[in-house]
N, C-alpha and C positions, 0 to 999 in steps of 0.2 A: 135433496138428492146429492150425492156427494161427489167429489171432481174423480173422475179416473183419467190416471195418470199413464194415459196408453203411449206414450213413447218412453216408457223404462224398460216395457221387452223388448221395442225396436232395438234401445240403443246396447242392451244388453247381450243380443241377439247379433249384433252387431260387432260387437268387443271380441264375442267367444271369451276365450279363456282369460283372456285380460280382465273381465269382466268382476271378477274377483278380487281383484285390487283394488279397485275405484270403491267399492266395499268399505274393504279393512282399512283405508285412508276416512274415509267419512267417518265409518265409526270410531275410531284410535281419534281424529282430530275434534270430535263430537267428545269424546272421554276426556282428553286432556284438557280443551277448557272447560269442562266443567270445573275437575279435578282442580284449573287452577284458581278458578271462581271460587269453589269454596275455600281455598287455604287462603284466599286475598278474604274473603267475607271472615274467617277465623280471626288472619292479621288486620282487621279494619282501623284498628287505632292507628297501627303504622302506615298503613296503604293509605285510608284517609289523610290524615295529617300529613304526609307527601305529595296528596293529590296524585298519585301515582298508579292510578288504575290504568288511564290510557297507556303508557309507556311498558308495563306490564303485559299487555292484553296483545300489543302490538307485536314488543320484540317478543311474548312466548307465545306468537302466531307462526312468527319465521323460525322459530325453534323448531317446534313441534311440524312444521312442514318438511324441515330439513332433517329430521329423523324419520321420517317417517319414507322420505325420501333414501335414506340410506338404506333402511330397514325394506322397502318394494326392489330397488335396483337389483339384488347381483338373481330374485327369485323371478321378476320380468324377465331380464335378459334370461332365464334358465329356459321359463315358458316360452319366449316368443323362440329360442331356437330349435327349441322341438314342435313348436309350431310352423316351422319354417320346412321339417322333412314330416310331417303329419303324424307325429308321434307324442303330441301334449296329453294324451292321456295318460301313458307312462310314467309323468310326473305326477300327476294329480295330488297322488295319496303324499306325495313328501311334497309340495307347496303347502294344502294345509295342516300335515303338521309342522311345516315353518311357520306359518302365522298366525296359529294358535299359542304356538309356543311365544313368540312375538307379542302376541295380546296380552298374555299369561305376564310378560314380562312386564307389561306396559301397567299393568295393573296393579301386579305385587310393589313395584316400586313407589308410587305415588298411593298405593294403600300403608307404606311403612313409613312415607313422609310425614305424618304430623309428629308422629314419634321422635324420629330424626330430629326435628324442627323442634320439639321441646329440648332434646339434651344438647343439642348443639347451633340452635339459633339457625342452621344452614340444612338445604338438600342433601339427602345424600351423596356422597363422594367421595374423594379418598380414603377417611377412615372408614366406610364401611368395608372396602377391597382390604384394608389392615385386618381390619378384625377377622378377614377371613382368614388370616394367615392362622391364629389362636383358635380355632375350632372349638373346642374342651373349654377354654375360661370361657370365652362367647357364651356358648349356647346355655352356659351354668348362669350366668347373666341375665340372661333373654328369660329363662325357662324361671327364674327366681323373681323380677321384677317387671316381666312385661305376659304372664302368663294371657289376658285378655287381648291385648297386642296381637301376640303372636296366634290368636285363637281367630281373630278377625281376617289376619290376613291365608292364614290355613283354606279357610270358606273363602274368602275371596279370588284365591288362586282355582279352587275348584269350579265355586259356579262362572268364572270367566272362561275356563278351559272348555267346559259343555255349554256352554253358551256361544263361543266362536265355532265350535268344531259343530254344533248344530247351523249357524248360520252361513259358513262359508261350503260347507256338502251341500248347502242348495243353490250356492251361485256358482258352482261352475258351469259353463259353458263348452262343451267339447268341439266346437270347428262355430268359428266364423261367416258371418252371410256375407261379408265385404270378399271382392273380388284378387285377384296374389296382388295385384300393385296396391291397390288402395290399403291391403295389408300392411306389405311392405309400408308403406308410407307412415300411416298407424303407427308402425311398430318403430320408427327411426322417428316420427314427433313424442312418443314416450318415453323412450330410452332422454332425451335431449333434455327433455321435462324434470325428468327423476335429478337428472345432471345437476342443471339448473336450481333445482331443489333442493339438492345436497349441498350445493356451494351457498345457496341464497345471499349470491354478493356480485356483482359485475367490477370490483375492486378489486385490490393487492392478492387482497385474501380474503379465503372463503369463512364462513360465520361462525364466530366462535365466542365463548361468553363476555368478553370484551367489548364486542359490537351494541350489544344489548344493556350492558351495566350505562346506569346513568343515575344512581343514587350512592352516597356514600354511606347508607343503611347497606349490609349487605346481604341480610335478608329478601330486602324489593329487587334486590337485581337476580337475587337465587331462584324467586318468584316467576322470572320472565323465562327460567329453563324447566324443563320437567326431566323428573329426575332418573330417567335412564339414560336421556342425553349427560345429564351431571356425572354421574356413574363413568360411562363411557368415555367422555372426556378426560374423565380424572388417570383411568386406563390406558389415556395414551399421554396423559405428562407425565405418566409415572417411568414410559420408554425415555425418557429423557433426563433423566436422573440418577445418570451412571455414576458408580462408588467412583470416589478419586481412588482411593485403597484398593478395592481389585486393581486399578491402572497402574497403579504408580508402588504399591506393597505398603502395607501394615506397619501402623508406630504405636505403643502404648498411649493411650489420653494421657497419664502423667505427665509422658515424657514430652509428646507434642502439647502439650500446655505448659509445659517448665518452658520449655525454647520459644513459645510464643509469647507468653509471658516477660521473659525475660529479654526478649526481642523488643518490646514496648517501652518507650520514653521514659516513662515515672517507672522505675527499680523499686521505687518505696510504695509501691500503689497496693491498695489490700483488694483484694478479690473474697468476697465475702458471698456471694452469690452461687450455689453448686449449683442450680437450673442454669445461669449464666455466667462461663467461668470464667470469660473477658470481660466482663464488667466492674465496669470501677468509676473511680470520681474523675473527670475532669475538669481543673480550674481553668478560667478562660483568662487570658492575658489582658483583655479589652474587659477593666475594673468598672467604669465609669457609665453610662449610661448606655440599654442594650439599642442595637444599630439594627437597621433592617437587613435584609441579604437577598440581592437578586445574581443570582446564576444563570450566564446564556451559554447553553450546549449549543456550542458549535456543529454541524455536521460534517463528519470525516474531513477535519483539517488535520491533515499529517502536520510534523514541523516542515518536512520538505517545501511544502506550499509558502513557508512565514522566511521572508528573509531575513529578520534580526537572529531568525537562527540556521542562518546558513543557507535557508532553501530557494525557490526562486521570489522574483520579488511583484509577490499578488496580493500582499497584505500591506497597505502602509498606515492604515488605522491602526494594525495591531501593531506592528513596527514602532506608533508615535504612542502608543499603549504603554509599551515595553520603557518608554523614555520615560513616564512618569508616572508609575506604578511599580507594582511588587513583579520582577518576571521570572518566571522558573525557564531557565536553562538544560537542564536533563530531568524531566519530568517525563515519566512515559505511562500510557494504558493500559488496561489489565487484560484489553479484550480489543476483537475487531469486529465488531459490533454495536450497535448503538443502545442495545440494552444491559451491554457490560458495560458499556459507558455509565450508564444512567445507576447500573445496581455499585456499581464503584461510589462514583458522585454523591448519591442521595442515601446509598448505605453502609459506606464504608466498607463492601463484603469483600472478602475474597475471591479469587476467579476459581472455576471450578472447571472440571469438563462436563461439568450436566449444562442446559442452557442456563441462562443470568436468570437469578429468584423471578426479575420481573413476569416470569413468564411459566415458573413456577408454581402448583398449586398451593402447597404448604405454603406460600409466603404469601397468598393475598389477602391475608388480614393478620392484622396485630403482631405483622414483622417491623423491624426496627430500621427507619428512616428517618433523617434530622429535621422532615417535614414532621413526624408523629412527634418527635422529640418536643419541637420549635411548640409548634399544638399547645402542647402541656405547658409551655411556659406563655400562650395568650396571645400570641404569632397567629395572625391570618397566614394563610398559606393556601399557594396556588401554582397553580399549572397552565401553561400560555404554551400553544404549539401550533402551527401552520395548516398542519394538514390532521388528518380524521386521528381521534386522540385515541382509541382501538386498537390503531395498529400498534403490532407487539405486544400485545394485553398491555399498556400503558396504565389504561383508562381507568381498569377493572382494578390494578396494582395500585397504583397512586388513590382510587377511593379507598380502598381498602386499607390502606396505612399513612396518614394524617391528614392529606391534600383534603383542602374543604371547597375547593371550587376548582373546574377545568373547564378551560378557555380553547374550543380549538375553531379550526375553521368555519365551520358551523355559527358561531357565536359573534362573527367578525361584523364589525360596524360599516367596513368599507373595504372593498376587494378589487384593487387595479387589476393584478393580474394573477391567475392563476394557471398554476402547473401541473406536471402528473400528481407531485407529492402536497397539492394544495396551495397555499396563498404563499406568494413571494416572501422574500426576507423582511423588504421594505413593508409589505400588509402586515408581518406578524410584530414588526417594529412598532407600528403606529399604533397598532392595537395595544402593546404592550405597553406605552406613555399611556396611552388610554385606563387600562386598570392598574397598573403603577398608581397614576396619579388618584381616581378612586380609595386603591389601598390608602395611600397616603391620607387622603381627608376623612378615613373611618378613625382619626386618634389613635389607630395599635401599630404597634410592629410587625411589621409582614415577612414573607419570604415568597421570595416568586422564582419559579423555574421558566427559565425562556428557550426550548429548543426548535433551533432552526434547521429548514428543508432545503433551501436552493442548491447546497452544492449538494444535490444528489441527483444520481443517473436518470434521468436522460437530460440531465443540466437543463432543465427550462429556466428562462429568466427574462425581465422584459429588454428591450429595444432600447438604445442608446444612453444607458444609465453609465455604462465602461468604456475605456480602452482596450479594444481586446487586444488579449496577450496571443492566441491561435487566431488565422483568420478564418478557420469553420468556427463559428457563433457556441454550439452547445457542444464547447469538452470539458472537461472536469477543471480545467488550470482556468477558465474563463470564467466558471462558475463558482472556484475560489477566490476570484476576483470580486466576485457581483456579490458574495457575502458577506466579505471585507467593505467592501460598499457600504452595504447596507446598516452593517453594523456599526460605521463610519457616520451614517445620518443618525443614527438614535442615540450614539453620544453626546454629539452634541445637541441632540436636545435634552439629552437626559442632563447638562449639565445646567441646562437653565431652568430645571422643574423644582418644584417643592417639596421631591423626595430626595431630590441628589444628598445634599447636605448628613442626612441622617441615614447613608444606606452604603453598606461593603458591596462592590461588583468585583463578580470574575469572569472574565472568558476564558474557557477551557473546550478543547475538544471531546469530543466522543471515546474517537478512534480514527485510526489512519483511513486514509482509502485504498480499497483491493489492496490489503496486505496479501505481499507474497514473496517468495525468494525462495533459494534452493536450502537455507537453513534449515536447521531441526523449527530454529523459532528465528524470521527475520526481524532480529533488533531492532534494529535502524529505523521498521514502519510501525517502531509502536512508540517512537518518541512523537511527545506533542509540545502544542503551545497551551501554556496557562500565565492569565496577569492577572494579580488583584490588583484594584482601583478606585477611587470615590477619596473624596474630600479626609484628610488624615491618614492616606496611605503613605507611606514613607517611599519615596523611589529607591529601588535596590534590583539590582540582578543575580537571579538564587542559581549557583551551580552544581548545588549539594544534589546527592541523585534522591530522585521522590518520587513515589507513585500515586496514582488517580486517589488510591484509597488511603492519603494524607490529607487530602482536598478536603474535606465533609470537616474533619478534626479540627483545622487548621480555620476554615469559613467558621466555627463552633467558637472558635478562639476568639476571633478577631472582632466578634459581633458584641459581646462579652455574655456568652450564654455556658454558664457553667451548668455540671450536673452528671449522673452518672448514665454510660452506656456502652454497648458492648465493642463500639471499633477498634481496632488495634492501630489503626492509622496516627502520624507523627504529626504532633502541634508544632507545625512549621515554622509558627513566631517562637519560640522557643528552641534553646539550645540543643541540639542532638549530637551525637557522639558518632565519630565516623565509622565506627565498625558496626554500627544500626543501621546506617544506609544505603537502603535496598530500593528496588522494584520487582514486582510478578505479574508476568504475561501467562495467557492460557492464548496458545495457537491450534485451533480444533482439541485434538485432543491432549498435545506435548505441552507441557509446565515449563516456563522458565524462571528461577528466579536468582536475580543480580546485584552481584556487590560488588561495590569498587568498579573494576576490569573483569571481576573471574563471573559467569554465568553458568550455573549447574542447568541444565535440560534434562525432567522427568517425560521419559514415554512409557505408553503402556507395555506392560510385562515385559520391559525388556531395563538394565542395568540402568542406576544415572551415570551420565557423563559431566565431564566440567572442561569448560572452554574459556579462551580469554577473546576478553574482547575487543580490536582494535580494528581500527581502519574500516567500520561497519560489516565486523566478518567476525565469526565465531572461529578461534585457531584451537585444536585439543590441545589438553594439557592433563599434567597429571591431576587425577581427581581430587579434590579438596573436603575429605569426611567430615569435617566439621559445616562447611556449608552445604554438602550431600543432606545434613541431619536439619538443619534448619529451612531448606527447600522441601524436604519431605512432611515437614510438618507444617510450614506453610498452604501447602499442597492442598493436605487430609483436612485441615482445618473446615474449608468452610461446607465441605460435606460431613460432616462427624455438627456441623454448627445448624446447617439445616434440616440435617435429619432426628439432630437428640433436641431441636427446639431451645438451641442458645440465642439464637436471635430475637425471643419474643417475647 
């Protein structure tokens, strides 16, 4: 005799009209793990050999609830307000054709995914929205090479559509047995729910394919989204990817590659590459055996913070830094950001006004980083960071292009104290001598990226480690103090380890903190502190002007890792000529970029201007067309580089 299930009319009966949804969620989350069970049983060799079923199953549980959560909210909240003045029938007929349509969608997409997943190794996502642009060549494509393809998902789009629209005409419910409060109540824990579901994160920020990525296959992390979520996502990085050229006006590629070109160090350098028209050879200065390279991104240390260059005195590590190492004197950021920091640092890009690649779809794989570079030359490489490695697609960008192991909170051996932004300076220190030394006794050359949290807002840090400089405990000058600290104790140990010896450090910043002023672009808060250091650094203090994105070129130099690649950034152990020396800031949306004293500032749709620069204040002056032509093409570049795919 078989069980009946006599509390599904109660509770059915109960819902009323909501009742409908609790439906279309079962089924829709019934469908997509299937959907993703079989593409994982397809990819078995990969998913196996990863052991990566559980982390698959897991994060594209939170996916798919979180879609699915987007996809019930804005047609709940429709229901429950017409359920509110007793008029939910009215909608009936348009909820389920929303979530029919919804089904339909749910279905055509992950019926076109093995497809997808043959020609391009990945879920659908941005280039399917491209090709939508080509109509005409597409469908001459489609209709030529995939006729059975597109014949499977034709019937699949149809028998999904009369199969929802038969099953959701029989679950509604027109009025509720629950009493108006208990309703109410109902209706204010579901709305909270869907919320909750759509965020699926009680963190910084809400869930996004970053959180999920934890393979540097990037297939198994594609695996843990289903692909209307991919789709959709790719829909809203692509809002974020505004033309520098709409903003700023139109240059020929010739001509903006004559002037960048000839803007670059080597005059005699051949560009032989038309897919990549900055690429060329770089020799490295450091002949003799290659060095490892560990780099600690500082978190928003302005210079103002560092008093060997002027600003208050909360740094005396980097201070006794500056006494016996390499120290850049007018060095400045390209961004105020920490992931313009990072896409400067690790790729030498240009600032754009879209947001930094890292966070970019086009560039999360097989864009060009001196960790993918370092890779190819048999460089372990790795990523060590404080707090959850996610944030700001980090995680997802660095597997995606060379990084073969990340280290972040998560991972830590031992945790004194923790903050909003995760483990102290001092944890991420200790952990860092930790795989430092590791890397070291695996016999290869490494590269390790160390960025640190403490001086970020809301300044947490532990108990009497300082002298505070404020006497409220968590302000920002305090908490550049506590990073100075910290980074204070892992030299010196760093100098009695077994990697010291064989290894270039830099400390460099990110970017300033809360840059602001009434400028077009405030100067002044995008200068920073950088010092190379380690055993054969020569002490020198550099006044020559340089920007972040010399850094990469210059660490490439010194390590002795020659080879060809696309940065246009200045090998700083090497001679430069003074009318080369520049920097380029992007302030939201205004470009600046700086020679000598004069600063041309591009804004959108409106004229460049050129200003001089003194006494930390932009003064106008008359405009300077020859550096108007070389800021504009500075500008355009590195959208004209990430969109024609010069980077890859």
């Amino acid at each position: 005799m078989g069980i009946k299930l006599t509390f599904i009319p109660k509770i059915q009966n109960a819902l009323g009209p909501v009742w409908i949804f609790i439906v279309f969620a079962i089924l829709a989350l019934s469908f997509l793990t299937l959907a993703r069970f079989g593409l994982s049983i397809w990819q078995g060799e990969r998913v196996f050999g990863s052991h990566a079923w559980l982390s698959i199953f897991i994060g594209g549980l939170r996916v798919d609830i979180a879609t699915l959560s987007y996809i019930i909210m804005p047609a709940l909240l429709l229901t429950l307000l017409m359920q509110s003045v007793g008029w939910q029938n009215k909608v009936r007929g348009l909820i389920k054709i929303y979530l029919v349509t919804m089904s339909a969608l749910l279905v055509f997409f992950e019926v076109i995914t093995p497809t997808f997943i043959n020609e391009y190794d990945l879920r659908p996502n941005r280039l399917f929205i491209e090709y939508l642009i080509y109509p005409k060549e597409v469908s001459k494509m489609i209709f030529s090479g995939y006729k059975l393809e597109v014949f499977i998902a034709v019937i699949a789009l149809i028998l999904s559509c009369k199969f929802a629209s038969k099953v959701f005409s029989n679950q509604w419910q027109s009025k509720s047995s629950l009493t108006g409060l208990n309703q109410s109540i109902l209706a204010l824990v579901l709305v909270c729910l869907t919320i909750l579901g759509a965020r699926n994160s009680l963190g910084h920020r809400p869930l996004n394919p970053a959180m999920v990525s934890f393979s540097t296959d990037h297939l198994l992390n594609d695996l843990t989204l289903n692909s209307l979520y991919s789709v959709a996502f790719a829909v809203k990085q692509l809002s974020n990817e505004q033309s520098s050229q709409d903003y700023y006006g139109k240059m020929p590629t010739d001509e903006l590659l004559s002037i960048v070109r000839s803007n670059m160090q080597n005059t005699q350098a051949a560009f032989n590459d038309v897919t990549a028209p900055t690429k060329t050879f770089h020799g490295a200065s450091n002949t003799g055996k290659p060095k490892n390279l560990v780099i600690i991104l500082q978190e928003s240390l302005g210079a103002r913070y560092v008093g060997t260059l002027g600003g208050l005195p909360l740094t005396p590590n980097i201070d006794a830094l500056y006494k016996q190492g390499w120290g850049f004197d007018n060095l400045y950021a390209t961004g105020t950001r920490s992931v313009r920091g990072i896409e400067a640092v690790i790729t030498g890009f240009t600032p754009t006004p879209s947001r930094a690649v890292v966070k970019l779809d086009k560039s999360q794989r097989d864009f060009f980083t001196i960790a993918d570079f370092l890779a190819k030359q048999n460089y372990n490489t790795q990523f060590i960071y404080g707090g959850e490695s996610h944030f700001d697609n980090m995680r997802s960008f660095f597997l995606g292009n060379g990084f073969k192991s990340i280290v972040d909170t998560n991972n830590f051996k031992k945790i004194d104290f923790n903050g909003s932004w995760g483990a102290s300076d001092e944890d991420l220190y200790d952990q860092a001598d930790i795989e430092l030394t590791k890397l070291k006794n695996q016999k290869k050359t490494f590269f390790s990226l160390i960025f640190s949290s403490s001086n970020h807002s809301p300044y947490d840090f532990p108990d009497d480690k300082i002298t505070l400089y404020d006497k409220q405990k968590q302000t920002r000058n305090n908490a550049a103090k506590y990073a100075d600290y910290a980074l204070g104790t892992f030299i010196e140990k760093a100098k009695k380890s077994s990697y010291w010896d064989d290894t270039v450090f830099i400390v460099i910043a990110d970017h300033d903190s809360r840059v602001s002023g009434a400028s077009l672009v405030p100067v002044d808060h995008f200068k920073i502190p950088a010092v190379i250091f380690g055993k054969g650094i020569t002490h020198k203090r550099d006044s020559q002007l340089a920007s972040q994105i010399d850094i990469p070129v210059t660490l490439l130099s010194l390590i002795g890792a020659s080879g060809k690649h696309p940065m246009i950034g200045h090998d700083l152990s090497k001679p430069i000529s003074d009318n080369k020396q520049r920097a380029m800031m992007q302030y939201d949306k205004n470009f600046a970029y700086m020679h000598d004293n004069k600063v041309v500032v591009l804004q959108p749709q409106k004229p460049a201007t050129t200003y001089t620069y003194s006494n930390n204040q932009l003064v106008p002056c008359e405009n300077d067309e020859q550096l108007v032509r070389k800021a504009l093409a500075h500008a355009n570049l590195g959208n004209l580089a990430y969109t024609n795919g010069w980077y890859h």
